[in-house]
Steps between C-alpha positions, in 0.01 A plus 500: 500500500789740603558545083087658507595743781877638428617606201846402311459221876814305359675819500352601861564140675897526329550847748373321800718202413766734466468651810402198712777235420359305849161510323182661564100445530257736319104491632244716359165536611510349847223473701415323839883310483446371118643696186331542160809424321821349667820487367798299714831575293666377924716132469300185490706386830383844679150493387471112629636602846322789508194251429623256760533725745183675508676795455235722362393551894793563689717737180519874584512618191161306412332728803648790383382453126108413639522821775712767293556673153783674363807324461778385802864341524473127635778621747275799590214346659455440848244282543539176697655214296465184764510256243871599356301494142766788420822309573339190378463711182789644525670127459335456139625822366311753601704706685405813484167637356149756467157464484263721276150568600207693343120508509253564296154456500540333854723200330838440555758520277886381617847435383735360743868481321843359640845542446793256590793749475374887642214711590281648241603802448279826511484560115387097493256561766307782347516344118281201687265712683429633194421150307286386813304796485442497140462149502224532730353745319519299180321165687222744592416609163536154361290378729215712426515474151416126557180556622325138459147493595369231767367266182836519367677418834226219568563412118879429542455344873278273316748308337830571713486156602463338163147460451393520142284773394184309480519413825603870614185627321305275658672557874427887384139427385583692191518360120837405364538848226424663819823357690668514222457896456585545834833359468560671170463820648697433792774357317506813323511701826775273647692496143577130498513354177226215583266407801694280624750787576242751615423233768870475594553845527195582654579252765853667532383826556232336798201575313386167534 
């Protein structure tokens, strides 16, 4: 989906691989702890510890992005770590980092980034302020453009789990060229090339 919302993304995602040689995870859209769109560029190994762990609970910098906006130095923050995620982290390369916050439309929008070798420096901080804020910006619009009606969500929710469309007319108590509209036009709204894709991306984005 991220190729929808940001322009030239390849281009985008090559800065913040440029910056954050230790990795770094990109969430737009988040909303009662779950992201719209997540994007983990962090080490397989980290991201199964992190898993293993239960991290999410007990990492600073996980409080900080659900409480604050703006943008902070990992080394800067002074909440409680009790778990050790940071050293842990610290261990798989990511030594030094920042975390990116902005809002919009009362969702979420973060970029937590990490470096093996230095701090970000202040020029690097502000350039990725700026991308989370206009990425958030950018998923808002997107977003809104979308604008599937409740036949068309019931419509692709319908066959998410395989059913054939007879049977998903049927579950719908609608005729079959009715279904079928319905997921022509939101496959249009979604561009995805076929239904089958407007169900996968719809069920991406948690519409159904």
């Amino acid at each position: 989906m991220i190729e929808l919302v940001i322009p030239n993304h390849e281009d985008e995602l090559a800065v913040l691989e440029r910056i954050g040689n230790g990795g770094f995870i990109l969430g737009l859209g988040l909303k009662f702890g779950k992201p719209d769109f997540c994007l983990n560029r962090y080490s397989d190994a980290w991201t199964k510890k992190y898993e293993q762990e239960n991290y999410f609970f007990g990492d600073p910098m996980t409080v900080w992005t659900m409480a604050r906006t703006g943008m902070i130095r990992w080394s800067e923050c002074s909440l409680p770590d009790l778990r050790g995620v940071m050293a842990d982290a610290a261990t798989h390369g990511l030594v030094y980092g920042a975390t990116f916050v902005e809002v919009v439309k009362g969702k979420r929008s973060f970029l937590s980034i990490a470096r093996n070798d230095r701090e970000l420096t202040d020029a690097e901080m502000e350039l990725l302020m700026g991308r989370v804020k206009a990425w958030a910006n950018l998923f808002t619009s997107y977003w809104k453009t979308i604008g599937l009606s409740q036949g068309e969500i019931d419509a692709l929710a319908s066959i998410k789990g395989g059913a054939n469309q007879d049977d998903a007319a049927e579950t719908l108590n609608i005729s079959r060229s009715a279904l079928r509209q319905r997921l022509s036009t939101a496959q249009v709204k979604l561009r995805a090339p076929n239904s089958v894709s407007a169900v996968a991306r719809a069920a991406q984005m948690g519409i159904i």
